[in-house]
C-alpha positions as a Markdown table, in Angstrom:
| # | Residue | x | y | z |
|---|---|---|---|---|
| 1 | Unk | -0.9 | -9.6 | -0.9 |
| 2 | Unk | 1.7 | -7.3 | -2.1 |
| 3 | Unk | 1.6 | -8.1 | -5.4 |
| 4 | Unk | -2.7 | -7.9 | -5.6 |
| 5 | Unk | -2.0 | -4.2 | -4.6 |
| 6 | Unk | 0.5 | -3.7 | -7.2 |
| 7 | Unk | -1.6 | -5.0 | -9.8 |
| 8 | Unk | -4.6 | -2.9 | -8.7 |
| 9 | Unk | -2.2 | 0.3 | -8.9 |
| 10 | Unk | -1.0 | -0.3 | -12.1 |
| 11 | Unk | -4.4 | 1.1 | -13.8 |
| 12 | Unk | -4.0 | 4.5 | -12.1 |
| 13 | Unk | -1.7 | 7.3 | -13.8 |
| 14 | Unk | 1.5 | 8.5 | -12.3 |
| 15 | Unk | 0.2 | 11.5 | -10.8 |
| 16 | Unk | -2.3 | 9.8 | -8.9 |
| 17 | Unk | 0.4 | 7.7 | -7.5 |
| 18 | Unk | 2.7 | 9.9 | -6.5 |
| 19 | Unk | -0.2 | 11.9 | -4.8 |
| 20 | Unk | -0.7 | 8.7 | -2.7 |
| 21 | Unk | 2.3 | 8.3 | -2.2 |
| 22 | Unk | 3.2 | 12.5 | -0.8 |
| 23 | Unk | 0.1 | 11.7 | 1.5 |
| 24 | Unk | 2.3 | 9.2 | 3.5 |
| 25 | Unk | 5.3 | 9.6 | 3.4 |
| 26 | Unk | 5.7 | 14.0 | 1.9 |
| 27 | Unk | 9.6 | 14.1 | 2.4 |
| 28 | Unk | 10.0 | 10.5 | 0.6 |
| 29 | Unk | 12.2 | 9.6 | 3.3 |
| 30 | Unk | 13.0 | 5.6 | 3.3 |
| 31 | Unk | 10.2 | 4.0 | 5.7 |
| 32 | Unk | 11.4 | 0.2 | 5.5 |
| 33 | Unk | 12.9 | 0.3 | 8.7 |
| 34 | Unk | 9.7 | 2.0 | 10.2 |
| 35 | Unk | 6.9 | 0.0 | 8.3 |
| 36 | Unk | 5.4 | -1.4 | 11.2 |
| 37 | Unk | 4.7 | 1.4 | 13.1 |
| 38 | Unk | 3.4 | 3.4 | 10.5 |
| 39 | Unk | -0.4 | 3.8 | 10.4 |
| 40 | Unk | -1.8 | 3.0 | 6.7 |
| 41 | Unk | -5.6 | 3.2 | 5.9 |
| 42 | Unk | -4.4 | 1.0 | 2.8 |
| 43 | Unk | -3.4 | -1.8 | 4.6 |
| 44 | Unk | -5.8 | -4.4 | 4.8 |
| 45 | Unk | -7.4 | -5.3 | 8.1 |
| 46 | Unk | -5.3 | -7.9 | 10.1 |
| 47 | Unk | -8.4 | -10.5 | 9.9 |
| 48 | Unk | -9.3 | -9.8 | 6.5 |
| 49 | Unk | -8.9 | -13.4 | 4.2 |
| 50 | Unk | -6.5 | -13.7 | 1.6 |
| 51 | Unk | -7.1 | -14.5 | -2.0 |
| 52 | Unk | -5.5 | -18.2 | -1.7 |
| 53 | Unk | -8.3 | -18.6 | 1.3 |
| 54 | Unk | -11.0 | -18.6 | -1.1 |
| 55 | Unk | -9.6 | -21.3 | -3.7 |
């Protein structure tokens, strides 16, 4: 799944994602340790199928 969304972000411009990026995280702190609990409208729904469910 990761790497679908890195593709798809690869046709925007780098302003665009570093915009996306300052609307989550502003201080650019290191979230790894917190990704869980962090609440991201970009993150697909738990139930939503993956692309190798469809093949």
């Amino acid at each position: 799944m990761a790497i679908q969304r890195e593709k798809s972000l690869k046709r925007y411009l780098r302003e665009w994602k570093i915009k996306l990026v300052e609307e989550l995280n502003p201080t650019w702190i290191d979230l790894y340790e917190r990704i869980d609990e962090i609440e991201n409208v970009y993150r697909p729904h738990p139930n939503t199928r993956e692309w190798s469910d469809y093949n």
